[in-house]
N, CA, C and O atoms as CSV, one atom per row, in Angstrom:
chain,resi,resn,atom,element,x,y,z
A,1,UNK,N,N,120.698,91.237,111.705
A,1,UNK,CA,C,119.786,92.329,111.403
A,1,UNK,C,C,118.862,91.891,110.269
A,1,UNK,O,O,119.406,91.725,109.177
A,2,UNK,N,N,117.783,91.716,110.343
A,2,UNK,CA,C,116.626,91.600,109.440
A,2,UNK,C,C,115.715,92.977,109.051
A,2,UNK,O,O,115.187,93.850,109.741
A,3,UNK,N,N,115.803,92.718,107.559
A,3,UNK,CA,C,115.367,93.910,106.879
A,3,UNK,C,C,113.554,93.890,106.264
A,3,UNK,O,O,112.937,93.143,105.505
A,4,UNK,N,N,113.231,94.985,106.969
A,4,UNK,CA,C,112.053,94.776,105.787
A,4,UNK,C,C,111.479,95.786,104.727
A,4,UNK,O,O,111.461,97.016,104.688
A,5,UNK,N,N,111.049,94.869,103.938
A,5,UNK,CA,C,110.596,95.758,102.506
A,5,UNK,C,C,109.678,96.934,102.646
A,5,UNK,O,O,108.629,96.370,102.334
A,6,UNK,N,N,109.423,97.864,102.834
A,6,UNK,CA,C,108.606,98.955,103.615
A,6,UNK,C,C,108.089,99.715,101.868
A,6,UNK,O,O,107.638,100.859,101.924
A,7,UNK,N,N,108.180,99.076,100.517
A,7,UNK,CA,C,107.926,99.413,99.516
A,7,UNK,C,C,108.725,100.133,98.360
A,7,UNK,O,O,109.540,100.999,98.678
A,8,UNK,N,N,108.527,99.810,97.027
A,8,UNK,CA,C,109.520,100.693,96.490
A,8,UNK,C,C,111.007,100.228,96.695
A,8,UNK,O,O,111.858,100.964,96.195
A,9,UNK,N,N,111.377,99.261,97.272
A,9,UNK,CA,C,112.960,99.139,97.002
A,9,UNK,C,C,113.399,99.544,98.828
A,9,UNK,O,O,114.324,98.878,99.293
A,10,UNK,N,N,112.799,100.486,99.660
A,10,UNK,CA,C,113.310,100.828,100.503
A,10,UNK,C,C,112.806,99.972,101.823
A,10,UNK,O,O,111.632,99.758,102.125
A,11,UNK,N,N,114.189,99.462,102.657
A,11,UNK,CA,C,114.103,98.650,103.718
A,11,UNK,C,C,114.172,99.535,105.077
A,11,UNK,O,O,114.520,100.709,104.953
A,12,UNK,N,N,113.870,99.050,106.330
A,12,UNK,CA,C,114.632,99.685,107.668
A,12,UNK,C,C,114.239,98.176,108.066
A,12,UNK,O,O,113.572,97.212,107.691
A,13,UNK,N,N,115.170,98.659,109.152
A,13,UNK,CA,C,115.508,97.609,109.897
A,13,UNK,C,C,114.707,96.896,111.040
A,13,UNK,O,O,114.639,97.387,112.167
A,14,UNK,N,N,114.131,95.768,110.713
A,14,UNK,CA,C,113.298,95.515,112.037
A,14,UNK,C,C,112.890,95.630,113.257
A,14,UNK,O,O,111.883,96.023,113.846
A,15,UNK,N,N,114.385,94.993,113.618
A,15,UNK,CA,C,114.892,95.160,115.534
A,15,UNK,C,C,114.219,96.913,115.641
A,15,UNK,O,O,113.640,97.349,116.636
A,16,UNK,N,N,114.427,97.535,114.631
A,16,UNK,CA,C,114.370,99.172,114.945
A,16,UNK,C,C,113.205,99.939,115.001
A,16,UNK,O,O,113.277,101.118,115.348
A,17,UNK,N,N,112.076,99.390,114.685
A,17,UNK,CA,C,110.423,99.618,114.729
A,17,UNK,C,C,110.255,99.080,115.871
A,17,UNK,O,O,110.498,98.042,116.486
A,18,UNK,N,N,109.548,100.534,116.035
A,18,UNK,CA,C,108.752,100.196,117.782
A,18,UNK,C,C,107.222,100.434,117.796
A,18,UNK,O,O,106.546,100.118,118.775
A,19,UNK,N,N,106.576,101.125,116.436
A,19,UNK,CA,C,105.201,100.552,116.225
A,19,UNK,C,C,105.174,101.301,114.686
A,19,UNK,O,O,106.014,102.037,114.169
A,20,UNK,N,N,104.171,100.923,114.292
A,20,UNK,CA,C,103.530,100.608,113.137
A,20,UNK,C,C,101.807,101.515,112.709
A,20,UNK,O,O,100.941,100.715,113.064
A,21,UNK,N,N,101.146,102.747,112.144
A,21,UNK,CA,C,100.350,102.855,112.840
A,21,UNK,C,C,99.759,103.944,111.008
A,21,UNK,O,O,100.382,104.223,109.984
A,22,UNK,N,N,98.394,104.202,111.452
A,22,UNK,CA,C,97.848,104.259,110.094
A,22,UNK,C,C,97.569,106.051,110.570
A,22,UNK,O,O,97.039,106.624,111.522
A,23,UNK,N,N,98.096,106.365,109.607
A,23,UNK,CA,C,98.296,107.976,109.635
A,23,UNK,C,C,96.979,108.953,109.708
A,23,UNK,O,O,97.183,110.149,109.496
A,24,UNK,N,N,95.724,108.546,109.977
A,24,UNK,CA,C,95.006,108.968,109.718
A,24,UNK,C,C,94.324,109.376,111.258
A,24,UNK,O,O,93.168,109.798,111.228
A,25,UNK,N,N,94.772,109.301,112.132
A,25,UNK,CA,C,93.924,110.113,113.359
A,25,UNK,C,C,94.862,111.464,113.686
A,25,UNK,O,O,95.826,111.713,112.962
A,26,UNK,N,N,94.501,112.360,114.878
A,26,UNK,CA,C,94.791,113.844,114.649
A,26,UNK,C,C,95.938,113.797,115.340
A,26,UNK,O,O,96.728,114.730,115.187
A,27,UNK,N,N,96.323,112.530,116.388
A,27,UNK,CA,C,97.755,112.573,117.229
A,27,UNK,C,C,98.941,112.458,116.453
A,27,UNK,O,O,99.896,113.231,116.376
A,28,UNK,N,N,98.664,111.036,115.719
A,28,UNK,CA,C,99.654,110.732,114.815
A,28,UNK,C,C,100.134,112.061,113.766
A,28,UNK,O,O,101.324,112.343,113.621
A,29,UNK,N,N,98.961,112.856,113.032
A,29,UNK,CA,C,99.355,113.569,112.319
A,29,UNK,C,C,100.099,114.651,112.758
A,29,UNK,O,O,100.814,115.333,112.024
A,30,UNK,N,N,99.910,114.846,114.164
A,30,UNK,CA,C,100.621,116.149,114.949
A,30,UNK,C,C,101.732,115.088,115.432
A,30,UNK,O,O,102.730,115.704,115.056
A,31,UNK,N,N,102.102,114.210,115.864
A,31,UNK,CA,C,103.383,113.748,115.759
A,31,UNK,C,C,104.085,113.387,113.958
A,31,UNK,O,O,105.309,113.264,113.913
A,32,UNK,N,N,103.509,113.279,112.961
A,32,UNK,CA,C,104.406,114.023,112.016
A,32,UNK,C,C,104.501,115.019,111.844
A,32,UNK,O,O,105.570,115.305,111.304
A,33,UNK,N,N,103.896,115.780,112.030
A,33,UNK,CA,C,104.062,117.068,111.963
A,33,UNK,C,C,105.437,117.582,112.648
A,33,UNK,O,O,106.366,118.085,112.016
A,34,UNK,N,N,105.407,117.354,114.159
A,34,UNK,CA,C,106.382,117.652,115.192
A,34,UNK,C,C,107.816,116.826,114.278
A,34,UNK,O,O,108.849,117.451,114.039
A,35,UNK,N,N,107.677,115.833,113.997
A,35,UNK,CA,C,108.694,115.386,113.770
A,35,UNK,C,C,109.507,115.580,112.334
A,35,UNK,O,O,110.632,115.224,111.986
A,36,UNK,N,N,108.529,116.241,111.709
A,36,UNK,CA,C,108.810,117.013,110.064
A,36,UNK,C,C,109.801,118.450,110.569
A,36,UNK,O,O,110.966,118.703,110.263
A,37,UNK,N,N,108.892,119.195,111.398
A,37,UNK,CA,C,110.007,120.188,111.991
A,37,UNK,C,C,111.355,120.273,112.939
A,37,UNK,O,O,112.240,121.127,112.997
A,38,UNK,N,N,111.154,119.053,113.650
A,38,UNK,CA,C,112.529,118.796,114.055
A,38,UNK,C,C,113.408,117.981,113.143
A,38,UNK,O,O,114.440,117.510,113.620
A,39,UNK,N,N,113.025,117.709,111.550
A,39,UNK,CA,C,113.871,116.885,110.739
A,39,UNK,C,C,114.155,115.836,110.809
A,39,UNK,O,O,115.022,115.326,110.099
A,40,UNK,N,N,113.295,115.052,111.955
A,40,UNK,CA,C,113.232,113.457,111.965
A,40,UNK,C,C,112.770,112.078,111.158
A,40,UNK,O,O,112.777,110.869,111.392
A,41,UNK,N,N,112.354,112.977,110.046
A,41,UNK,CA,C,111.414,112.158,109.307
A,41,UNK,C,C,111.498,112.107,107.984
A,41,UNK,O,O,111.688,113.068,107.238
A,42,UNK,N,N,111.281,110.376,107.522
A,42,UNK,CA,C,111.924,109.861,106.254
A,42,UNK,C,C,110.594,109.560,106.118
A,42,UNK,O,O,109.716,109.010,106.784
A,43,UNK,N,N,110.779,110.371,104.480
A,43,UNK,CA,C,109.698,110.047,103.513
A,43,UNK,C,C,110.040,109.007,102.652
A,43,UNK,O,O,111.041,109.110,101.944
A,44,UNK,N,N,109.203,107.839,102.620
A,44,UNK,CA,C,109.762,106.374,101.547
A,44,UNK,C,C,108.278,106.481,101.189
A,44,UNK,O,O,107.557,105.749,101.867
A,45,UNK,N,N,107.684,107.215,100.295
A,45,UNK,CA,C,106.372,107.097,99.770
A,45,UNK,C,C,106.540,107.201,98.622
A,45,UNK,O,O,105.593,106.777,97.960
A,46,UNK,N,N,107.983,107.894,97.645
A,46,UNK,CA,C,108.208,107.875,96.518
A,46,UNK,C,C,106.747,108.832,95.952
A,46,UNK,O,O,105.992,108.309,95.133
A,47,UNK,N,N,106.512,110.037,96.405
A,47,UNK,CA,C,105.369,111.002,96.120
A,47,UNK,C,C,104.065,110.222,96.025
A,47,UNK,O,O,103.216,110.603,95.219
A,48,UNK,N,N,103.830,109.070,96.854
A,48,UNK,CA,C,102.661,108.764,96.870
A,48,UNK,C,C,101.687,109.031,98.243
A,48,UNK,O,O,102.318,109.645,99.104
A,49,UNK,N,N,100.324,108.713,98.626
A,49,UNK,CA,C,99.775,108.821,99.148
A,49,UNK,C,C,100.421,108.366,100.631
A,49,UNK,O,O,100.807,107.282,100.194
A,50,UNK,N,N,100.789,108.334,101.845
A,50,UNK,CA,C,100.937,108.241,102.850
A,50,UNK,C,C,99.769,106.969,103.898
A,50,UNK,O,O,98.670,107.320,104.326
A,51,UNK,N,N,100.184,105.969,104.050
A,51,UNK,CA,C,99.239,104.419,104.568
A,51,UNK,C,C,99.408,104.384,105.478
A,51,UNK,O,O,98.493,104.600,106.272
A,52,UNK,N,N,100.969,104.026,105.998
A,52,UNK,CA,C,101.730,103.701,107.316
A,52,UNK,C,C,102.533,104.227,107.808
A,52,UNK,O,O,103.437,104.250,106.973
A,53,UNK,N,N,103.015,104.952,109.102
A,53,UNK,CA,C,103.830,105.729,109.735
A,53,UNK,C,C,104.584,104.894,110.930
A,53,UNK,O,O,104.029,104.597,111.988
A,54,UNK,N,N,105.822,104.592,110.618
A,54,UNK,CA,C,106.984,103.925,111.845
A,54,UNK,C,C,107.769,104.470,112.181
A,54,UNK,O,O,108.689,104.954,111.521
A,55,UNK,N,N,107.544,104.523,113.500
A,55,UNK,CA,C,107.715,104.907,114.386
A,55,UNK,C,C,108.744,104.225,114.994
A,55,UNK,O,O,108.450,103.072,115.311
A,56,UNK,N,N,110.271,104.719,115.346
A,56,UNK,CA,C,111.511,104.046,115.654
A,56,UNK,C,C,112.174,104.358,116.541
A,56,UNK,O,O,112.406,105.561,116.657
A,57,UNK,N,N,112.628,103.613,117.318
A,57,UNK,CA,C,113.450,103.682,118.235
A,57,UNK,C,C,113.865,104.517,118.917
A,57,UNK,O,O,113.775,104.749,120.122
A,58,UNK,N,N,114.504,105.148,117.826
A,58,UNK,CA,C,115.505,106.325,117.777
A,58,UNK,C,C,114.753,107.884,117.445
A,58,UNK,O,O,115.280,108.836,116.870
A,59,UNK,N,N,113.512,107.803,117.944
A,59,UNK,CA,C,112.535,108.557,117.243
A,59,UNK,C,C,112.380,109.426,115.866
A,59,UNK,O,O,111.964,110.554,115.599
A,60,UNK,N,N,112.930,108.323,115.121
A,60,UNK,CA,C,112.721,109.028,113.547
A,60,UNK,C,C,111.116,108.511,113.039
A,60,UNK,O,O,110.533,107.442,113.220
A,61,UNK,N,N,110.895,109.184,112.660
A,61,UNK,CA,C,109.117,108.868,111.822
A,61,UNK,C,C,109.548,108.402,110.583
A,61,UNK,O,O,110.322,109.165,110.004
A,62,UNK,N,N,109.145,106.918,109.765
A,62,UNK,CA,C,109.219,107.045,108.635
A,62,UNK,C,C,108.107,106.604,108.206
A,62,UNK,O,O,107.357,105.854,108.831
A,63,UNK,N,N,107.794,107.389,106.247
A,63,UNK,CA,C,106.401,107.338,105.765
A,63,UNK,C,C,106.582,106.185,104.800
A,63,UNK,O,O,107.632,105.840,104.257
A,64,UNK,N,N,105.026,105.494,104.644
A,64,UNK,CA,C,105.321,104.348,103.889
A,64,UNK,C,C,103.900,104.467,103.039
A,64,UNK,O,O,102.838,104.799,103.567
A,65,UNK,N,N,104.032,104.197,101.874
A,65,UNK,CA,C,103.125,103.857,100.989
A,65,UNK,C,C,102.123,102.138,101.110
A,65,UNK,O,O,101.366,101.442,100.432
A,66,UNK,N,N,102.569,102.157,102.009
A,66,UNK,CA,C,101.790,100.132,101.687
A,66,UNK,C,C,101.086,100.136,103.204
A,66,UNK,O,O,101.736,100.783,104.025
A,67,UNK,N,N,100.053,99.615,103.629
A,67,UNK,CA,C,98.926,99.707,104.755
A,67,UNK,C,C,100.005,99.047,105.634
A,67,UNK,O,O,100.935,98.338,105.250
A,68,UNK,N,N,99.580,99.561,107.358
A,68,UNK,CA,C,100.271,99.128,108.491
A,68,UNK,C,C,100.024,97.686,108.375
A,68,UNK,O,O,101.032,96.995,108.517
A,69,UNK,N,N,99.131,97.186,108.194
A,69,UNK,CA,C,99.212,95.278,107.999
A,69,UNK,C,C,99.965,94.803,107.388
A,69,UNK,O,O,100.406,93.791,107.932
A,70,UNK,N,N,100.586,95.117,106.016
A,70,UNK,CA,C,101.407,94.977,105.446
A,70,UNK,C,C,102.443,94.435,105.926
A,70,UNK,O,O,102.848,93.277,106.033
A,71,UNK,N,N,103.024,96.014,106.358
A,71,UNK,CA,C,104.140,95.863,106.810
A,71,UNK,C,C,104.171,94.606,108.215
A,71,UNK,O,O,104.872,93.601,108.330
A,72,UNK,N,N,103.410,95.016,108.880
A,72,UNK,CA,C,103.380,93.740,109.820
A,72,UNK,C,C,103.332,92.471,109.264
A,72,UNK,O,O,104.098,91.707,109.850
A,73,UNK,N,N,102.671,91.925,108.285
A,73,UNK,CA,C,103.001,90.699,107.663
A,73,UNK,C,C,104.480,90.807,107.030
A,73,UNK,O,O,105.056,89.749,106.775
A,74,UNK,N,N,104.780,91.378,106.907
A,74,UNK,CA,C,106.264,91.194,106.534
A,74,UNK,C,C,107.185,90.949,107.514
A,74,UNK,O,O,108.056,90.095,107.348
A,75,UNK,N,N,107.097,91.614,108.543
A,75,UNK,CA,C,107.373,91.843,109.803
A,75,UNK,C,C,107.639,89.976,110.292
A,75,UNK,O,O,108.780,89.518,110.360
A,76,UNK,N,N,106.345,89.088,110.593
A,76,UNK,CA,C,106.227,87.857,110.695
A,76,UNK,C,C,106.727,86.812,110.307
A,76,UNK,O,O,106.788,85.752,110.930
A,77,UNK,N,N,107.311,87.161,108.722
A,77,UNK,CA,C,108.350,86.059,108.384
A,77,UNK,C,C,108.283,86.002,107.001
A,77,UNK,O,O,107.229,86.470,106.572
A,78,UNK,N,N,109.160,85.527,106.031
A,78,UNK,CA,C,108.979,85.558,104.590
A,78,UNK,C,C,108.164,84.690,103.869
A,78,UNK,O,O,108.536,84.476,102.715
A,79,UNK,N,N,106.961,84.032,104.319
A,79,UNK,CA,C,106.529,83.212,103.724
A,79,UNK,C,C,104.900,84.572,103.774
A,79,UNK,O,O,104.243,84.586,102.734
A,80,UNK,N,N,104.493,85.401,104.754
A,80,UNK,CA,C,103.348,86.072,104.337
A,80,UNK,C,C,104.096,87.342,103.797
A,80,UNK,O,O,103.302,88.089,103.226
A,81,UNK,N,N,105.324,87.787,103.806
A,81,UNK,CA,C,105.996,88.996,103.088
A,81,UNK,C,C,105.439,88.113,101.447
A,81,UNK,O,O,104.527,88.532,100.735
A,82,UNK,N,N,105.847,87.495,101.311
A,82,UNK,CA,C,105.709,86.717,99.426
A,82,UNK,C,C,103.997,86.777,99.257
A,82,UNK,O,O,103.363,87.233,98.306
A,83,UNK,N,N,103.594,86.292,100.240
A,83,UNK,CA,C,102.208,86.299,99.726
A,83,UNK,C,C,101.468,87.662,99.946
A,83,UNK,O,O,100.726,87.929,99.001
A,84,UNK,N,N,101.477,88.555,100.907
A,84,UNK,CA,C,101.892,89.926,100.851
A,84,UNK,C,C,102.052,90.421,99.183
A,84,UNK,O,O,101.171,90.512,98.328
A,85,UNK,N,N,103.298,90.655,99.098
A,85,UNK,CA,C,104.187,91.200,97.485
A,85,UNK,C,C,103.053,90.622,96.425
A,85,UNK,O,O,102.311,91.449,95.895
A,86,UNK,N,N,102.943,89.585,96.190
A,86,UNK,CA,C,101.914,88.994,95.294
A,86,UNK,C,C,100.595,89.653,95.049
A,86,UNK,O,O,100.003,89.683,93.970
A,87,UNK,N,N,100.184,90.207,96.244
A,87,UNK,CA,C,98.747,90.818,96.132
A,87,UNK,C,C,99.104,92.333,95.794
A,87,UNK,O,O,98.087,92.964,95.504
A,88,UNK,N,N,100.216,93.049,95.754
A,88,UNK,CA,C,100.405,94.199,96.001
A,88,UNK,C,C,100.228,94.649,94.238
A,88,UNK,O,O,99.611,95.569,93.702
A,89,UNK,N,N,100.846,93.835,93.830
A,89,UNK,CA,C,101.318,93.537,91.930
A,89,UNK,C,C,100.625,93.286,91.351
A,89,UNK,O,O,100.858,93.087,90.159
């Protein structure tokens, strides 16, 4: 199982993302929405602004503070996760 850094200290699990996607059109927001009221959904934004929304498997929504590229470079392997982290700091 490979973990990734999704910001702030908090990981999910790779294998377990089934997309990756930038919170800002009207579907996505009505699928958090839907998924805020059925209680599916993990907030990892640590009260910040909302970037990236993943979308899992198991259909839980979770919120992420760091842009969907991001996370996809992390996603790719630990050599652009480091260079990634570096620019974030």
């Amino acid at each position: 199982m490979r973990l990734i850094n999704i910001g702030f200290g908090n990981m999910i699990s790779a294998e377990r993302i089934v997309t990756v996607v930038s919170p800002d059109s009207a579907p996505v927001k009505r699928m958090v929405q839907e998924a805020r009221d059925a209680r599916k959904i993990v907030d990892a934004t640590q009260g910040r602004r909302t970037r990236a929304v993943i979308v899992t498997d198991s259909g839980y929504i979770v919120l992420s503070a760091i842009q969907p590229e991001t996370v996809a470079s992390r996603m790719g392997g630990r050599e652009n996760a480091a260079q990634t982290e570096e620019k974030e700091i």
